[in-house]
C-alpha positions as CSV (number, residue, x, y, z in Angstrom):
1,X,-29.3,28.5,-21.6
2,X,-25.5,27.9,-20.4
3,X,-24.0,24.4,-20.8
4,X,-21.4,23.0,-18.4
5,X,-19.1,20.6,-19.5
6,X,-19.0,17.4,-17.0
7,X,-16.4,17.2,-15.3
8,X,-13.0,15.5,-16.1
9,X,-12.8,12.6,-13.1
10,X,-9.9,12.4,-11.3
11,X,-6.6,11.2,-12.7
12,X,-5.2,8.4,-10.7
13,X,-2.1,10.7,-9.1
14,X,-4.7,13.4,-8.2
15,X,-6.5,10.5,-6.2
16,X,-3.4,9.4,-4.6
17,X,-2.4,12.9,-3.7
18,X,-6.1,14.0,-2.1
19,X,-6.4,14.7,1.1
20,X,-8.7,12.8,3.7
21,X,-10.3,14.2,6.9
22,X,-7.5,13.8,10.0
23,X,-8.3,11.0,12.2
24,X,-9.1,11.4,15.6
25,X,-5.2,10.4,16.5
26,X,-1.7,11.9,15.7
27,X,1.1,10.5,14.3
28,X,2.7,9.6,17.3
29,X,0.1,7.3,18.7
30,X,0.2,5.3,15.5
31,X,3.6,4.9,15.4
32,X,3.4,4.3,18.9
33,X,0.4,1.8,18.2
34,X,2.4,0.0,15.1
35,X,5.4,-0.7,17.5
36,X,3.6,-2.5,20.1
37,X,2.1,-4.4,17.8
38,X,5.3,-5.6,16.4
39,X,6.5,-6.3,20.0
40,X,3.2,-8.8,20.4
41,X,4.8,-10.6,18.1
42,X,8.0,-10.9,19.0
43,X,6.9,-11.6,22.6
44,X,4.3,-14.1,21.7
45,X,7.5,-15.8,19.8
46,X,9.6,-15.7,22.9
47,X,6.3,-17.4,25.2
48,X,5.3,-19.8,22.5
49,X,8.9,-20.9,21.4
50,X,10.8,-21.0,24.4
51,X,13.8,-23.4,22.5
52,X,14.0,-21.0,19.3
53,X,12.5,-21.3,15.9
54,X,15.2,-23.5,14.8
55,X,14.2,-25.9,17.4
56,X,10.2,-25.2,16.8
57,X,7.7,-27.9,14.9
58,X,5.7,-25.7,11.9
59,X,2.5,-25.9,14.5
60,X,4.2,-23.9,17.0
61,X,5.2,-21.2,14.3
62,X,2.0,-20.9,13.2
63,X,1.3,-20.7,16.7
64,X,3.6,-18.4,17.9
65,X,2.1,-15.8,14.7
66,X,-1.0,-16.1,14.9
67,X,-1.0,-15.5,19.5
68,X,1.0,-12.8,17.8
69,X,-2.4,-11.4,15.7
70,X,-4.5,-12.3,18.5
71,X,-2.6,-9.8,20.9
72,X,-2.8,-7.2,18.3
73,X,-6.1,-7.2,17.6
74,X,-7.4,-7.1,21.2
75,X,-5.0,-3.9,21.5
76,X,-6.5,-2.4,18.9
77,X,-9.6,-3.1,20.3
78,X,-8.5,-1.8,23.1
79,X,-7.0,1.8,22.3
80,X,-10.3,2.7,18.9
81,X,-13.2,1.6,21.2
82,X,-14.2,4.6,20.9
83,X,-16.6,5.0,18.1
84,X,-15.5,8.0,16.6
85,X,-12.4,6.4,16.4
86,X,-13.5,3.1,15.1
87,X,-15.2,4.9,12.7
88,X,-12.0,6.9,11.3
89,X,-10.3,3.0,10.7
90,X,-12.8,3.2,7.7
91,X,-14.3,-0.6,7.8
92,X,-17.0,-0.3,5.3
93,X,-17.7,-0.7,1.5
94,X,-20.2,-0.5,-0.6
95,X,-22.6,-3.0,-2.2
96,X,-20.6,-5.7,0.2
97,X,-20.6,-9.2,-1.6
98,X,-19.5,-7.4,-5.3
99,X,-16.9,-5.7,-3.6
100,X,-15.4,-8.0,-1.6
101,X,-15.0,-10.1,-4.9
102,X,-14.0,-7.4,-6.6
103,X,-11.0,-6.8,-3.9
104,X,-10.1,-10.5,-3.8
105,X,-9.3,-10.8,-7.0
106,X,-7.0,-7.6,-7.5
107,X,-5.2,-9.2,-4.8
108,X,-4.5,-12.8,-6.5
109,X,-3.5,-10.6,-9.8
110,X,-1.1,-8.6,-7.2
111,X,-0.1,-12.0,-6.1
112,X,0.8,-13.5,-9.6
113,X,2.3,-10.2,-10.6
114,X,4.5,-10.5,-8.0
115,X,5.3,-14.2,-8.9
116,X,6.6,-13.1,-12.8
117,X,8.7,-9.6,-10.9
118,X,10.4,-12.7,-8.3
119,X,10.8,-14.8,-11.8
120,X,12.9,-12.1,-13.6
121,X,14.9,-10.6,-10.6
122,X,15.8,-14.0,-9.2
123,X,15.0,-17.0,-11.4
124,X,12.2,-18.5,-9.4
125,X,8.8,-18.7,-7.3
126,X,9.1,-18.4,-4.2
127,X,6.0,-18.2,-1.3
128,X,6.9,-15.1,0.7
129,X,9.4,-15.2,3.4
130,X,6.2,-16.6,6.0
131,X,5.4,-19.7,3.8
132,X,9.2,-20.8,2.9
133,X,9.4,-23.5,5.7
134,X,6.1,-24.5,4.8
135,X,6.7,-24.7,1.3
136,X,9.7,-26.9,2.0
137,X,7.9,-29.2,4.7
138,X,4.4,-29.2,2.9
139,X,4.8,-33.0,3.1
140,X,5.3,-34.0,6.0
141,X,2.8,-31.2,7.7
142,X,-0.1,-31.8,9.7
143,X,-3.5,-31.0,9.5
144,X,-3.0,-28.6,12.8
145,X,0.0,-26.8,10.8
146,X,-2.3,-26.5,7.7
147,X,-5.4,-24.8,9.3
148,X,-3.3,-22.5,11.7
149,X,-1.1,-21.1,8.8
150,X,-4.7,-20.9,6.7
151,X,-5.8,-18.9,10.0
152,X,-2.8,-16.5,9.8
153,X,-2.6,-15.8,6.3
154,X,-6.2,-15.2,5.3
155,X,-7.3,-13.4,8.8
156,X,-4.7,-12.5,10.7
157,X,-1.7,-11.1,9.3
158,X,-4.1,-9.0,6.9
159,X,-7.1,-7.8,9.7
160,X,-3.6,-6.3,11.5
161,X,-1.4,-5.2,9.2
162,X,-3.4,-3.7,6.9
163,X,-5.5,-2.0,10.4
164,X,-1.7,-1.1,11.7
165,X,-0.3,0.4,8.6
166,X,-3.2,1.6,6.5
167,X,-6.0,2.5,8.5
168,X,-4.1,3.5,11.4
169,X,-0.6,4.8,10.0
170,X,-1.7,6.0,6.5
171,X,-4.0,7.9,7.3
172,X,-2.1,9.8,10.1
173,X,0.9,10.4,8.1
174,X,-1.0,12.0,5.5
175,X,-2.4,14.3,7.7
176,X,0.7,15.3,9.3
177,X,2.9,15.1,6.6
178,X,0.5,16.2,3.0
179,X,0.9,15.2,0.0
180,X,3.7,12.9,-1.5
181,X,5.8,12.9,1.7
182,X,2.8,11.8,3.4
183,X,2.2,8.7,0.6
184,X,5.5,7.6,0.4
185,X,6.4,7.2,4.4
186,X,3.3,5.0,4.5
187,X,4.6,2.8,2.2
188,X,8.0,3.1,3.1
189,X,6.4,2.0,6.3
190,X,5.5,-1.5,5.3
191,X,8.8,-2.8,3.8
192,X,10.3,-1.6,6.9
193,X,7.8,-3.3,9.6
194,X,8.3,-6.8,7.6
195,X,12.3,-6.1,7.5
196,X,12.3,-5.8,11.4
197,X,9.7,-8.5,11.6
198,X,11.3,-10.6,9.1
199,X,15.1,-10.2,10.9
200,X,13.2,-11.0,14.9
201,X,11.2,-13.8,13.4
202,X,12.5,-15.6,10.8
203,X,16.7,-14.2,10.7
204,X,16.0,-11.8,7.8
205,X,18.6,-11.1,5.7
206,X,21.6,-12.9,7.7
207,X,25.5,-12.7,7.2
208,X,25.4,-13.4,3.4
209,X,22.4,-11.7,1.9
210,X,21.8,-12.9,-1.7
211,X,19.3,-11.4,-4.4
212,X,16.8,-14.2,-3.1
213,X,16.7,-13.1,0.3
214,X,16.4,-9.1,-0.3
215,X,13.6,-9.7,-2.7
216,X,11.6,-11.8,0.3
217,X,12.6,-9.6,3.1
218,X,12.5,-5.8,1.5
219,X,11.7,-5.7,-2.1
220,X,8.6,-7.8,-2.0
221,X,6.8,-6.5,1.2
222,X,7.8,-3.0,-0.6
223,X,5.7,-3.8,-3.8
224,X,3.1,-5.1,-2.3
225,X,2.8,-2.1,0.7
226,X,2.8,-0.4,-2.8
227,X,0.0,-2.1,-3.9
228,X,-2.0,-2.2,-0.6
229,X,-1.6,1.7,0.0
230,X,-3.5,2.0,-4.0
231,X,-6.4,-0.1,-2.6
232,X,-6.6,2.2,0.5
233,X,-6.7,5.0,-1.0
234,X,-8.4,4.2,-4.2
235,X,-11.4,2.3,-1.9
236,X,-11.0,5.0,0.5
237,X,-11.6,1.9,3.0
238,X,-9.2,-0.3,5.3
239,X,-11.5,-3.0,4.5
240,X,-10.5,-2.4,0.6
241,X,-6.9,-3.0,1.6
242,X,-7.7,-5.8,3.7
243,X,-9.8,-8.0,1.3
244,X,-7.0,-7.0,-1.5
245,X,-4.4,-8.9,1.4
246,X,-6.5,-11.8,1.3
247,X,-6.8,-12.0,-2.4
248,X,-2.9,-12.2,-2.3
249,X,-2.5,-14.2,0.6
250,X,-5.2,-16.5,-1.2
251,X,-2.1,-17.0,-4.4
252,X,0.8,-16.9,-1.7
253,X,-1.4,-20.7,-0.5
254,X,-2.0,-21.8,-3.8
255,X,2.0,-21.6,-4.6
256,X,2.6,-23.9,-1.6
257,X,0.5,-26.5,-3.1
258,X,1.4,-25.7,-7.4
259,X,4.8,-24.7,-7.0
């Protein structure tokens, strides 16, 4: 009688570096898809604040961002009805309430582990680069301003970027691109969608960059792309990736209120 060994599971490289089935879209059309998406903001900035963010109240920000997620989501409705292709966006997990817990909390670890990286680069705690005039009017905001930058941070800036960049983009690039090259431009991605995002919305990096300002506009979002590609690929769901957003999004709040 012959005895098999069980098998050694996966190392966590080998996990990053397999393969998935190629969704039902190239590489094109998610770029293509990603781009718009960043226009919908941009242009729901431009209808929303007509005078300029300088000149907007925090309400029409928040506003302004979350018409923004609005317009995205009903494109991406739009172009995956189809359900072969909703299918391939990978919005399921198993055993749904434990995981969803599970995800959350990775995500508020990913969020203080971020918090002690921002401590010994630059000497302090900072929100990221969407809560800073928050933090700094958390005063004298409303209840309005409170509940639409809730609505933003917990649904929509995760529901569309994490859709954008790991169940559309991710999953495309690896397809076209195998292997590392295919890992590392989808995570490359994400610090460069919140640099472009960060510079149209918010003025980026400006004249005189300091340490402060690279590590909220491109060294952050990098980590934490980083962080979101692991949970795609390790949950082998966009859901995964999403709930691990909210998790962080979840410790990004509570340093408006703590900090």
């Amino acid at each position: 009688m012959s005895f098999s060994p069980p098998k050694r599971p996966p190392t966590l490289w080998e996990r990053l570096l397999a393969m998935e089935e190629p969704p039902p879209w190239g590489q094109f059309t998610a770029i293509s898809v990603c781009t718009i998406s960043i226009f919908c903001f941009i242009v729901a900035t431009i209808v929303t604040l007509p005078d300029g963010l300088l000149f907007a109240s925090a309400e029409e920000r928040w506003l302004a961002l979350n018409l923004g997620a609005a317009l995205s989501i009903l494109l991406l409705l739009f172009r995956f009805r189809q359900p072969k292709q909703f299918a391939a966006l990978r919005f399921s997990l198993p055993s749904p309430l434990q995981r969803v817990l599970y995800f959350i909390g990775w995500g508020l670890l990913l969020s203080f582990s971020l918090d002690l990286i921002g401590q010994i680069l630059t000497g302090r705690i900072l929100p990221p680069l969407e809560l800073i005039d928050t933090f700094t009017q958390r005063v004298d905001l409303s209840l309005t301003a409170w509940l639409l930058a809730a609505l933003f941070m917990l649904a929509g800036q995760p529901l569309v970027e994490e859709t954008m960049l790991r169940g559309i983009l991710y999953p495309a690039m690896r397809a076209r691109l195998k292997g590392n090259a295919g890992l590392w431009v989808a995570i490359l991605s994400n610090a460069l969608a919140h640099t472009i995002l960060h510079n149209a919305l918010y003025g980026g990096l400006g004249r005189q960059a300091d340490l402060v300002q690279y590590w909220l506009v491109i060294i952050a979002p990098f980590l934490a792309g980083f962080a979101f590609t692991l949970a795609r690929v390790l949950s082998q769901s966009t859901l995964g990736a999403v709930l691990v957003h909210v998790g962080a999004s979840v410790g990004a709040l509570l340093k408006v209120f703590l900090i």
